[in-house]
N, C-alpha and C positions, 0 to 999 in steps of 0.2 A: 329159880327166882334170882330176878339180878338183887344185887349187893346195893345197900342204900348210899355207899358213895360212888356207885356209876349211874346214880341218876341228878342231873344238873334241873333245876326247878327254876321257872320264871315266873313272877306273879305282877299283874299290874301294881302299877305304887297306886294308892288312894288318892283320887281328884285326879292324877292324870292318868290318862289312858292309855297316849303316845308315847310312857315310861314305866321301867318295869324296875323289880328287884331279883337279881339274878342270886341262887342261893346252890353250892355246888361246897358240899362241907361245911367246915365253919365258916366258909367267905358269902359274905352278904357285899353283893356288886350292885351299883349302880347301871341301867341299862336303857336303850331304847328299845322304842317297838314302832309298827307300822305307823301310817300317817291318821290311820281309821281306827287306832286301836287293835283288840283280835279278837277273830271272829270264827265260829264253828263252819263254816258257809264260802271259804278260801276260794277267792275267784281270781285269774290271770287281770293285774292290773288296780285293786280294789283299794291295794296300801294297806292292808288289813292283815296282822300276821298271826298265823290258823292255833287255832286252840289245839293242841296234839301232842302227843307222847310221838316222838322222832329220834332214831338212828341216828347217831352222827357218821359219818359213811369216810371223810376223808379229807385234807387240808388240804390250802394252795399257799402258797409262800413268793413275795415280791423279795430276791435278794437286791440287797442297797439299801433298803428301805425301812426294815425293821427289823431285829435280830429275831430270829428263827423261834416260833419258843416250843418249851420241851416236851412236845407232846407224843403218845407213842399212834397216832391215825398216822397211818400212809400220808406224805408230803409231798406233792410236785410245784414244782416251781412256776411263777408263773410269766411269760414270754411275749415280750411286748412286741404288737402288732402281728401276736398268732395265735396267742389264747384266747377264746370268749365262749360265750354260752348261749345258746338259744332261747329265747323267749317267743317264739311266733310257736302258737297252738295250733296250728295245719299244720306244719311242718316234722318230719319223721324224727327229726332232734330236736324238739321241744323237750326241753329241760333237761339238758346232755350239754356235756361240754362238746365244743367245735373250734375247728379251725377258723382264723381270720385271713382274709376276707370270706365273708360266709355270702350266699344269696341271699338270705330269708334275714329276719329282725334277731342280733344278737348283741348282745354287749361285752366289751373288752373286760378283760378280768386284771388288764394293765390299768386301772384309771389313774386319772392324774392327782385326784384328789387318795387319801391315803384310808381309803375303806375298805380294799381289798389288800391290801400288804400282807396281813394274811385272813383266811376264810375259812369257815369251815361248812363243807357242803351235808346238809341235812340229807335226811331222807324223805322230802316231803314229796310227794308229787311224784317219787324216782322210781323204785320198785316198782309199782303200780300206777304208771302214770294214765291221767285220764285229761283231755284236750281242756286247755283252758280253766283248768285245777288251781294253775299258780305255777310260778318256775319260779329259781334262783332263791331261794328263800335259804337263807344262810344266817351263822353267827359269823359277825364280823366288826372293824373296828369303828366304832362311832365318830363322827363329827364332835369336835368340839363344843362342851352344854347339849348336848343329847339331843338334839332336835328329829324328830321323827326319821324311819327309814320306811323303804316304800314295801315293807312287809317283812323285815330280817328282823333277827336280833342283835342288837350293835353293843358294844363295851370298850374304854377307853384302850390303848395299846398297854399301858399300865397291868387294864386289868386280865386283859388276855394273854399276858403272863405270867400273873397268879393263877388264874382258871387255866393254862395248860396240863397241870398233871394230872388234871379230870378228862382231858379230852382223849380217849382210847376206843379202840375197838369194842366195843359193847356196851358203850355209855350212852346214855339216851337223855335225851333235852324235850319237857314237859312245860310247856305253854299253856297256864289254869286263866282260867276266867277270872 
């Protein structure tokens, strides 16, 4: 049985749906969640982020951008105009990291705006992936005021600092209704 501080808990906040409370120890974080709320029913596209007990599997880190935080998941950096990810569900690297330029539908994991500085890749969709499941479903850093993300779980830069020494090899992040 894992240990009850390698499990990081998200719960919708009441009245909103598109916001959650991220509980990982004694830290109670403010968080967002998809545009749809979350949904048992995770489809490629839907803005909805899946109700699931999930792996954290591994980080990406934008150096320049945010100082590194202390987590013990495997880190890669992440390389503007060659990192991204797959989102097209035909495609054999749907929901895999890929090289840029890709042929099929990906997105840069350099964005401009400051969401990905750093990430943490779930395991949603990855071990067992099934076409049109969902991709990219990550904790990552929120927009400022928490305005929905299109299926992740987002939290300030702030607080993915304080929530770094939970992020480890065997720590699992539980998305409740």
């Amino acid at each position: 049985m894992r240990p009850k501080n390698r499990l990081i808990v998200v719960r919708r906040a009441p009245g909103a749906p598109q916001r959650g409370i991220l509980s990982a120890g004694n830290l109670r974080l403010a968080c967002a969640l998809g545009r749809a709320g979350t949904t048992i029913f995770k489809r490629e596209g839907d803005g909805s982020t899946p109700v699931a007990t999930i792996d954290l599997i591994s980080a990406w880190h934008r150096p320049g951008r945010m100082r590194l935080p202390a987590t013990r998941l495997p880190v890669r950096r992440i390389r503007s105009g060659v990192d991204g990810w797959c989102d097209a569900p035909t495609h054999a690297a749907y929901n895999r990291p890929v090289r840029l330029p890709f042929p099929a539908s990906a997105e840069s994991m350099a964005r401009a705006d400051r969401l990905y500085d750093f990430v943490v890749v779930l395991d949603w969709n990855m071990r067992r992936r099934g076409r049109g499941r969902g991709s990219a479903i990550f904790l990552h850093i929120a927009r400022p005021g928490y305005p929905p993300t299109a299926g992740c779980v987002a939290v300030s830069p702030a607080d993915m600092q304080r929530l770094s020494p939970f992020l480890s090899p065997g720590t699992r992040l539980r998305v409740e209704r």
